[in-house]
N, C-alpha and C positions, 0 to 999 in steps of 0.2 A: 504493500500500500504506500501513496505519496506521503509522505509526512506532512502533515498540514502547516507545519509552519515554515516549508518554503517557500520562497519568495516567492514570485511571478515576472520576468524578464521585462522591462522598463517601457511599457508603449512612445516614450515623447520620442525615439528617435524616429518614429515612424510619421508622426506630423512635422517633425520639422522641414524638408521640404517644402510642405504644403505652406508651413508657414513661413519660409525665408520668399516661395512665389508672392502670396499674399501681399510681404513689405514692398518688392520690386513692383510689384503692379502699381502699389499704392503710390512707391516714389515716382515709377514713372505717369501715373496719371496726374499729381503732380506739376510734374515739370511740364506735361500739355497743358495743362490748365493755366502755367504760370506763359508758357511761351505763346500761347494763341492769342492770350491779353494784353502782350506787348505788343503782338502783330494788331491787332484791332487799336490800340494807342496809338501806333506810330503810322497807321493808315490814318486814322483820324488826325494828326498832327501834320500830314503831306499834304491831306487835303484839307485847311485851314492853311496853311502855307499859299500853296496856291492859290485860295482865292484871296491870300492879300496881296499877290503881285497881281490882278485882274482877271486869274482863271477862273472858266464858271465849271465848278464839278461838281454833280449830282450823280444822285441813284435812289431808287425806290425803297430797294431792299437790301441787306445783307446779312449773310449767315458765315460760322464759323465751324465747319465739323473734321469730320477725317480721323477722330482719337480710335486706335492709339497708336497708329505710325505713322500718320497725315495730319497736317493742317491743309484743310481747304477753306479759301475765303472766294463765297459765291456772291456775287450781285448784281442784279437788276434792272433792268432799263436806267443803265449809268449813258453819263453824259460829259467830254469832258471837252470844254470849248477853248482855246487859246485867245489871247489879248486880238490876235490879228485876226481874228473869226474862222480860223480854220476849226475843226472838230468832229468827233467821233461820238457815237450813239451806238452802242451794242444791247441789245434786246435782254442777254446775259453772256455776263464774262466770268469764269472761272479762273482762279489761282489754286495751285499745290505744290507742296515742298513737302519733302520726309520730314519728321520731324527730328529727327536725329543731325540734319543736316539743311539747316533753314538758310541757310546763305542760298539757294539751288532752287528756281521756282520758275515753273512749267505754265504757261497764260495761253485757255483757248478761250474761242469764241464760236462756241457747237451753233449759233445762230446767224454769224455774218455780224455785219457791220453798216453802218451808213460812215459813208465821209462825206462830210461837210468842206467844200475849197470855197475860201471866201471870195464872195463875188461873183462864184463862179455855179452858185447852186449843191446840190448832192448828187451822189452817186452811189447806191446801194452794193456791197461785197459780200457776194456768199461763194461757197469752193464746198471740197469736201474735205478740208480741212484748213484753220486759220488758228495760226498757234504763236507764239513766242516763247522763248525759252531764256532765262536771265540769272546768271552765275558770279560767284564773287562779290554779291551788293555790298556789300561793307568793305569793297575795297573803292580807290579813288573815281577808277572805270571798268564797271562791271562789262564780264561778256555775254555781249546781246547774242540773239538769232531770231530774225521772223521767216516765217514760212508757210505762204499760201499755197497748197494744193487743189489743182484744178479751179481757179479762181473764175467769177464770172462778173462783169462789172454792168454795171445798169444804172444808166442816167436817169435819176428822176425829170419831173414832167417841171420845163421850166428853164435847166438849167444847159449849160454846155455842156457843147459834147465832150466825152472821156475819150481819150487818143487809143485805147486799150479799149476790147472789149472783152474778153477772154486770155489765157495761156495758161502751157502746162504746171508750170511753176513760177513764182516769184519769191527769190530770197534776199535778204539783206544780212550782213554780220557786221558785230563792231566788238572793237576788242583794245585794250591800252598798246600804242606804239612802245616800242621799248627799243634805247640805243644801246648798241651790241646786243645782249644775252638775257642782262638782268635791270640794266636801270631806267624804271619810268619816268615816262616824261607827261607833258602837256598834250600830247599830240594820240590820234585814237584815228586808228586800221579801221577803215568799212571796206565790204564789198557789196555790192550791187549785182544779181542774175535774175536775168529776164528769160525762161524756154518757153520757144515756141508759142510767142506772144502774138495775137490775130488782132491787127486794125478794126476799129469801127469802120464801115460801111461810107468809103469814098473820103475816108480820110487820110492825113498823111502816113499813117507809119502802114498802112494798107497798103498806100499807091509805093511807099521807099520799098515794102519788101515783096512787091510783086503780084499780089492779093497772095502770097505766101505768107511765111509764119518766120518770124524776128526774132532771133536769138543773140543773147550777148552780154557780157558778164563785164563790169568797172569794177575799178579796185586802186582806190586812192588814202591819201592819209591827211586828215582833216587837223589842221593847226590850231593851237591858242583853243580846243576844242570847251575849255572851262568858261568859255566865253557864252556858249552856249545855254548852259546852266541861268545864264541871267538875262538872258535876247528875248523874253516871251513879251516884249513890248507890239504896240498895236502893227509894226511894220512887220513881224515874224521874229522866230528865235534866230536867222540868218541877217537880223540887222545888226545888232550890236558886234557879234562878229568880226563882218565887215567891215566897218569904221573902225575897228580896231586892230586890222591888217591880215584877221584870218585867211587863211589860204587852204586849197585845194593843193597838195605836194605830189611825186609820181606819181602819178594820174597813166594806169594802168589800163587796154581792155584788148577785149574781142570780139565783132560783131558780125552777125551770118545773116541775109536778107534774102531771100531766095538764092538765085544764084549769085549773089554779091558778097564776097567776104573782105573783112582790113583788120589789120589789130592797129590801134591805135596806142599812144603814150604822147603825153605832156608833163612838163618841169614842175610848171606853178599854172594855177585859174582860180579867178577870184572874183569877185562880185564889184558892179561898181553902183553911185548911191542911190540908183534905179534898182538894185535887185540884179539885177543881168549880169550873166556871164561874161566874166571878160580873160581872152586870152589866148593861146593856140596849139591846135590839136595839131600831129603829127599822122600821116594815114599811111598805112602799108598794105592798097587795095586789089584785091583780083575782080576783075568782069565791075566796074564800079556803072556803066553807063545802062545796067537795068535800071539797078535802084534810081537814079536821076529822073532816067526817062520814067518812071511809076511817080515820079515828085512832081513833075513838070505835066504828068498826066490829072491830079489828085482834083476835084471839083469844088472840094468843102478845105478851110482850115486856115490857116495864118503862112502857107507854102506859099513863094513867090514861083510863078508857075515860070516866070521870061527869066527870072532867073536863074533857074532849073535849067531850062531849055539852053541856056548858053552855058553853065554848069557842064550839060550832056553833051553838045558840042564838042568842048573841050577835052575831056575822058573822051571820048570817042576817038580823037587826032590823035591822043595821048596814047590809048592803049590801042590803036592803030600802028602807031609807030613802035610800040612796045614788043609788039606781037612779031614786026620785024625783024627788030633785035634781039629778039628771043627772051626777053624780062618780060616774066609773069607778074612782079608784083611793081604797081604803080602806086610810085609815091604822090600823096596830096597832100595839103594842107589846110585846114579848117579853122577859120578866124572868129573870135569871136570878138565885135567890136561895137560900139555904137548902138547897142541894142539890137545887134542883128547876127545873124550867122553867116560868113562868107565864105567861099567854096573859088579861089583866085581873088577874080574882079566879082564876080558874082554871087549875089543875095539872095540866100535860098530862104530863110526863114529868123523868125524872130530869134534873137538868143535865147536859152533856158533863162526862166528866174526862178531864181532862189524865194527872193522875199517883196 
């Protein structure tokens, strides 16, 4: 028989486990509850910041969930206008980061987008996909990524027309310049990719790539970029800038228009106090006398068409004689001057503005 005053073997090693899970849950639900309130603070503090430089930002709603390895911050029919009346309207935009790792935050837009271009009316953006992706915020220049898939663009009733009416993708990156290896600077890397981007319907980037589809990837590094951070006055965040000597530096690309290809590069382009581009492209083109003659052809848009046409002319003699001497790639040069774009002697179109 047992002897009854043996002991009986210790059950707490058996809970403890249970109970060292318990504490860890407890800590980390916790530290969600402590970090999701800083993020709802420090949202609420961005947006009260900008509306005392003149930003108008709203939203309906917002929520804060994702526990317990997510923060997600969902909201609403937000709204966010700039001093110079540009602005976005999303139906709902979603934010997520791990929470283990909140510097790291993933931004879609599962409903599209309206852009507002001042002056210029709106243009509704749905795709099947509309995302941004934004890393490092706590440092000086976090790195960005957007990226449209399958985009489709829609002018509302009213306004001008969008140069774009579709493409396969559109991306942009930006990221801090760094000289040599490790030391930052002022100065912040984008790139720009436009595939297989389709013209509105008798406009110019229609008639430039042939009723073909426009491909073509820039990639420049944008100076004095902290300048930026303080520009959202009524002229654009590209005025202050400006007047302060920003600049456009290797100015990087490669463009495909049906059968028209150049990869271009320039030094320096910079804005002058119109907004307008100023300065000059360098062009390395094969077949350059479609794309022209589709410019000099276009029926709608701000293309000078006589100017096109002596444009195509000249590529025409040019890569005539090119063709001769057996040199595929014809060199051109692209001015931008005076508020307008020049191609030689010839003015093909407004210059790009900035602001």
């Amino acid at each position: 028989m047992t002897d009854a005053t043996t002991k009986r073997p210790s059950r707490k090693g058996l809970y403890a486990p249970f109970i060292l899970v318990l504490i860890a849950l407890a800590a980390w639900t916790g530290w969600w509850v402590f970090l999701t309130r800083q993020i709802d603070t420090r949202l609420e503090a961005q947006v009260q910041t900008l509306r005392q430089d003149g930003w108008d930002v709203r939203f309906a709603g917002k929520t804060i969930t994702g526990w317990p390895f997510r923060a997600r911050v969902g909201l609403t029919q937000l709204v966010v206008e700039t001093p110079s009346g540009h602005a976005i309207n999303a139906a709902e935009l979603n934010a997520e980061a791990n929470a283990y790792q909140p510097t790291k935050w993933v931004v879609v837009a599962p409903q599209g987008l309206m852009l507002t271009r001042a002056g210029k009316g709106e243009v509704a953006v749905k795709g099947d996909a509309i995302r941004m992706s934004a890393s490092g915020i706590d440092q000086r220049w976090p790195n960005l990524a957007l990226e449209m898939v399958n985009p489709v663009f829609t002018t509302q009733t009213g306004a001008e027309p969008f140069p774009i009416a579709r493409a396969a993708r559109i991306e942009f990156y930006a990221r801090p310049h760094l000289e040599g290896s490790t030391a930052p600077t002022d100065d912040v890397d984008v790139m720009f990719r436009l595939v297989d981007g389709q013209g509105r319907a008798d406009g110019p980037v229609e008639g430039f790539a042939q009723d073909g589809r426009l491909t073509t990837q820039l990639e420049a590094v944008i100076g004095q970029a902290s300048l930026l951070k303080t520009g959202g006055d009524a002229a654009g965040v590209f005025s202050a800038w400006t007047k302060a000597g920003g600049t456009f530096r290797n100015v990087r690309g490669d463009l495909q228009a049906g059968d028209s290809r150049a990869t271009l590069s320039s030094a320096v382009l910079r804005a002058d106090a119109n907004g307008r581009l100023t300065g000059q492209v360098e062009l390395q083109a094969q077949k350059p006398l479609p794309a022209l003659a589709g410019l000099m052809a276009t029926r709608q848009g701000p293309v000078n068409r006589i100017g096109a046409a002596g444009a195509a002319a000249a590529a025409g003699a040019a890569q005539a004689t090119g063709k001769a001497t057996g040199q595929e790639q014809l060199p051109l040069t692209l001015v931008f001057r005076d508020g307008r774009t020049w191609l030689g002697p010839f003015p093909l179109a407004p210059a790009p503005k900035l602001f």
